[in-house]
C-alpha positions in Angstrom: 77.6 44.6 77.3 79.0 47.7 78.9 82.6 48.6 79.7 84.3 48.6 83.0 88.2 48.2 84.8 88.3 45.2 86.8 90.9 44.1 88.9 91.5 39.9 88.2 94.6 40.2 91.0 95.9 42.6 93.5 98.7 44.8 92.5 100.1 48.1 90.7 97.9 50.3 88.3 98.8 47.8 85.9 96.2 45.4 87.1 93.7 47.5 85.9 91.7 45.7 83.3 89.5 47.9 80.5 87.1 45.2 79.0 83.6 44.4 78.3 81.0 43.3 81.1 77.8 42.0 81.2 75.2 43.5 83.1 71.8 41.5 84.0 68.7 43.6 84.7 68.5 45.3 88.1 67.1 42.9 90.6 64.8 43.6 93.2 65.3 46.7 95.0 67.8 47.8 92.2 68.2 50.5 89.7 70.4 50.5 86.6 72.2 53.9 86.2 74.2 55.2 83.1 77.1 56.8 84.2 78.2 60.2 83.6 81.2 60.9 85.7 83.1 58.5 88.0 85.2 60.0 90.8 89.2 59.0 91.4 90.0 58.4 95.1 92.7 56.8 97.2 90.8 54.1 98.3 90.2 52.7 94.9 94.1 52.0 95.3 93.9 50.3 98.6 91.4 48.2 97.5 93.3 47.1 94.1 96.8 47.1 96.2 95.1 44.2 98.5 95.4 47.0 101.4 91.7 46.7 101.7 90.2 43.5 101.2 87.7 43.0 98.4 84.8 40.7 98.4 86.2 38.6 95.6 87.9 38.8 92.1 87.7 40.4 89.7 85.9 43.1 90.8 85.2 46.0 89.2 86.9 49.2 90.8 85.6 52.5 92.2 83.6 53.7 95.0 81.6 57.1 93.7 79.6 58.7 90.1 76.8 60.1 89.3 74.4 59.0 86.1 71.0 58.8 85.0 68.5 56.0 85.7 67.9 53.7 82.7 65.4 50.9 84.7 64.7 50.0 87.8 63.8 46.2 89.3 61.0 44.9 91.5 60.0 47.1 94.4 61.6 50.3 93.1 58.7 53.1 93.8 61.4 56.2 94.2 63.0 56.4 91.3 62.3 56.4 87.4 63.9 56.2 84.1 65.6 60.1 84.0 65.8 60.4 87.1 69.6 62.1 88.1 71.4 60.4 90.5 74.7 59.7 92.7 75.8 57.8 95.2 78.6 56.5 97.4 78.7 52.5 97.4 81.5 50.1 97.8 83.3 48.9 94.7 81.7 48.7 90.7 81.9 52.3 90.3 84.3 52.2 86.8 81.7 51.4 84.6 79.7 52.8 81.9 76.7 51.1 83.0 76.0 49.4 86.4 73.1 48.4 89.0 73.3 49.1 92.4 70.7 49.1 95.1 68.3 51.7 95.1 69.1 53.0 99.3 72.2 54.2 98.2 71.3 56.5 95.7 70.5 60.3 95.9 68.7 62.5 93.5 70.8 65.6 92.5 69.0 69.0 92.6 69.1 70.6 89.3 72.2 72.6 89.6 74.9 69.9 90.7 75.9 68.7 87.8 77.3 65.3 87.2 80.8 66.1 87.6 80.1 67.6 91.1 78.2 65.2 92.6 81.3 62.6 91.1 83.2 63.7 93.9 80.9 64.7 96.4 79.5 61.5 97.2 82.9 60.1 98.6 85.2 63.2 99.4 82.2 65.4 99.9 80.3 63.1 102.2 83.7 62.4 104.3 84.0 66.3 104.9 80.9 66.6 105.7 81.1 63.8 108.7 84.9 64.7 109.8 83.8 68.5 110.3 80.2 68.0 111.5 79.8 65.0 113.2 83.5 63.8 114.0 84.8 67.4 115.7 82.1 69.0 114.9 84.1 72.8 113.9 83.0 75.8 116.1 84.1 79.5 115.6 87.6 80.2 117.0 88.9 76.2 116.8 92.4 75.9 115.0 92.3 72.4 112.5 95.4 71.0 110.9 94.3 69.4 107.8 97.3 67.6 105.9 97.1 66.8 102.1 95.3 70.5 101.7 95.4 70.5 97.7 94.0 66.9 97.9 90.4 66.5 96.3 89.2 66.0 100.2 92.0 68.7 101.3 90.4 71.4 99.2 86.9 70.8 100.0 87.6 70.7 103.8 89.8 73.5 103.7 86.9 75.6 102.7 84.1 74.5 104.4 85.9 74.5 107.9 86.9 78.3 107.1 83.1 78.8 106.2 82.6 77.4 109.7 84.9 79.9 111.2 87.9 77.8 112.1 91.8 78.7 111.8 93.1 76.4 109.1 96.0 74.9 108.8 97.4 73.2 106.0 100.4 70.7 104.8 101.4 70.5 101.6 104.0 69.3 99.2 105.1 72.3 96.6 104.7 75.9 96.4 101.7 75.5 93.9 99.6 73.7 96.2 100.5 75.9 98.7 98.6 78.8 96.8 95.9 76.5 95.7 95.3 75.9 99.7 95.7 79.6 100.3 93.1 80.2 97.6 90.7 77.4 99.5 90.1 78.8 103.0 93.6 78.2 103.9 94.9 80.7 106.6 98.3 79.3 106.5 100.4 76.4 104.6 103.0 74.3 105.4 105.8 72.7 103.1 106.0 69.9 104.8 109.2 68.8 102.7 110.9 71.9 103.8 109.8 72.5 107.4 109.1 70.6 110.4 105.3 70.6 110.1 105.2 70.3 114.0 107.4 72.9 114.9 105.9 75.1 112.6 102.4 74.6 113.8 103.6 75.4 117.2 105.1 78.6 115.7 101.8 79.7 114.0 99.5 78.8 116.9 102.2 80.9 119.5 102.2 77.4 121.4 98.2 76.9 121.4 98.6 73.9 119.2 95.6 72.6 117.3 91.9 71.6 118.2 91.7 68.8 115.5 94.1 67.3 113.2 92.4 65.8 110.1 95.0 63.1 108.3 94.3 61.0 105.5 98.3 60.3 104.8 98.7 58.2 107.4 102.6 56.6 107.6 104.6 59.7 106.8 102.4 62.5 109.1 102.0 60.0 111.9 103.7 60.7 115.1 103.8 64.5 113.9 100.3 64.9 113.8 100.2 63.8 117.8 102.5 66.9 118.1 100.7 69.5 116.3 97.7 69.1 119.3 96.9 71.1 121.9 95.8 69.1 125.5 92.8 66.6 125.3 92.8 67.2 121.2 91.6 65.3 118.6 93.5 62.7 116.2 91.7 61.7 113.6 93.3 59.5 111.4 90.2 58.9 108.1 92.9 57.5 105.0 96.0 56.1 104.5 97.7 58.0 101.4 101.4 57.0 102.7 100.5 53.9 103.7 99.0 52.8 107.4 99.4 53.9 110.7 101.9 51.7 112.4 101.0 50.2 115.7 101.6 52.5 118.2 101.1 52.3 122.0 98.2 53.9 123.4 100.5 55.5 126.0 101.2 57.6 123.2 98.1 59.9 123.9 98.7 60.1 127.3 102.4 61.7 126.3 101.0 64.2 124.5 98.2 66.0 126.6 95.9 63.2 127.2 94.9 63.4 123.5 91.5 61.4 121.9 92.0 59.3 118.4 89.9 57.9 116.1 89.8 56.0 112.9 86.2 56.7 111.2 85.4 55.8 107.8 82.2 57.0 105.7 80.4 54.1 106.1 79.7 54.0 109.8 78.6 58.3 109.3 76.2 57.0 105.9 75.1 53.7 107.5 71.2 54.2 107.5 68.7 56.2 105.0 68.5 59.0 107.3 72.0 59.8 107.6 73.1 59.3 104.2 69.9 61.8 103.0 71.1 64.4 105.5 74.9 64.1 104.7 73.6 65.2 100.9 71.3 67.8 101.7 74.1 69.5 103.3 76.7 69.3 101.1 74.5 70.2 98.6 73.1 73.4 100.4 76.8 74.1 100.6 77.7 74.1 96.8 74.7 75.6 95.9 74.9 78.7 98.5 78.1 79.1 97.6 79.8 77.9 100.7 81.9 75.2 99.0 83.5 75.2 95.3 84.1 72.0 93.7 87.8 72.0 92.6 87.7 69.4 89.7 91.1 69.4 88.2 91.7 66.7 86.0 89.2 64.4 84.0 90.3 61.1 82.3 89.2 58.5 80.4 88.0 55.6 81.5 90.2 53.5 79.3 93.1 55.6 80.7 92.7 54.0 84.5 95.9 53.0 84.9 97.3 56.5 84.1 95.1 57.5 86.7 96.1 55.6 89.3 100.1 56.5 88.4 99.1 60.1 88.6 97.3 60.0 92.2 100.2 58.0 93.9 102.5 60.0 93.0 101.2 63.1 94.2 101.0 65.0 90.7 97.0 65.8 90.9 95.5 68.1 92.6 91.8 68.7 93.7 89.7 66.4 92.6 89.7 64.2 89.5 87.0 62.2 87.4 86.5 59.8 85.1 84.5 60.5 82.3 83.3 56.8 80.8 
């Protein structure tokens, strides 16, 4: 038996269930991993919300950690009891103990620790895709990146300053502010205090923005059209504040004949290939230096609920873990 939160029916972080599981022995092409550190993200509270759909209930919540190997099943040739690992795989992540299919794990090199690689697999990996491969960043581009402090936020904020770009950030109090300042930030915006819009106008002397990364969704969204400069880019990757409403596609044409998108990780991680050279990067980033890992607040497992209160709200910052 191991432990684990499961999720018996959709709801508020009070549907979070701590309890014991049993876990068979990896299967053919699996690996069983003993988990180290488990990373918090806003889609673990989509999916237990019912905004995303999961396979089937209960299921067990969380989609990122990092462990060691314990076993491996049938047909496993690439990894081995010891080996560290991490990965970034749909659902069972909050567990001490779990199996999972040996093409979505990575090894770590030997200094990423466990805690790093927690939250690099899903808000490392989605940085890496939304500034390389989505708009890919060039010297001299001006990004907008809302939620700045956020786990994802912080990590962008520094690797598309690393890149060369003019960042922009939103954010909600004057301590976030300075933690964005502190991340590659070149300027922050209150948003509950200023017209993030109007203010981006006023930094970029009417230029507007290249890109605007937005994972809050509802409350940034028709703003965000505003804050681009002709033929931009809207790309819309999470839903913090709830959804995008429908909106006509006229919309882009009234705004400079603008370009939107609605990725998610998946589609950039798909294949082997791509989800070996997403890591490698991300890694040569933390290890050069490039790109810190901001982990801010650690919980226990047990204590998943209290998680979940604490990201909706808005009162972390950075990332945060789980530590089963």
């Amino acid at each position: 038996m191991t432990k684990a939160v499961r999720v018996h029916k959709v709801g508020g972080p009070e549907v979070l269930t701590y309890e014991d599981v049993e876990v068979p022995p990896p299967a053919n092409g699996e690996v069983r991993i003993r988990q180290h550190a488990i990373g918090l993200n806003f889609i673990d509270t989509y999916f237990r919300s019912g905004l995303y759909k999961a396979p089937g209930f209960p299921f067990i919540a969380g989609n990122e950690a990092s462990g060691e190997v314990v076993s491996v099943g049938p047909g496993v040739t690439n990894f081995h009891p010891g080996d560290r690992v991490a990965y970034y795989f749909n659902l069972g992540g909050y567990a001490s103990e779990r199996n999972i299919p040996a093409d979505k794990l990575v090894k770590l090199p030997d200094h990423i620790t466990h805690e790093q690689a927690a939250v690099l697999m899903l808000k490392g990996l989605t940085v890496w895709y939304l500034l390389f491969k989505t708009f890919p960043v060039q010297p001299g581009n001006r990004v907008l990146i809302h939620a700045a402090a956020g786990g994802i936020g912080l990590l962008a904020c520094q690797w598309a300053k690393a890149l060369g770009a003019n960042v922009i950030g939103t954010v909600g109090t004057k301590e976030k502010a300075d933690l964005a300042l502190a991340n590659g930030c070149d300027h922050v915006i209150l948003y509950k205090e200023e017209d993030f819009a109007e203010r981006v106008k006023q930094i970029s002397r009417g230029e507007l923005c290249d890109v605007v990364y937005d994972g809050v969704g509802k409350d940034t969204f028709p703003g965000s059209l505003k804050c681009l400069r002709l033929r931009g880019l809207f790309v819309s990757f999470g839903n913090a504040s709830g959804p995008v409403p429908p909106f006509s596609i006229a919309e882009l044409n009234n705004h400079g004949s603008l370009f939107a998108t609605r990725p998610k990780l998946n589609d950039y991680v798909g294949t082997r290939k791509e989800l070996v050279e997403g890591a490698d990067t991300l890694f040569a980033a933390v290890l050069n230096g490039t790109i810190r890992v901001p982990i801010n607040h650690a919980y226990a497992l047990k204590d998943a609920q209290k998680a979940h209160r604490d990201l909706e709200s808005r009162a972390t910052t950075g990332s945060s873990i789980f530590k089963p």
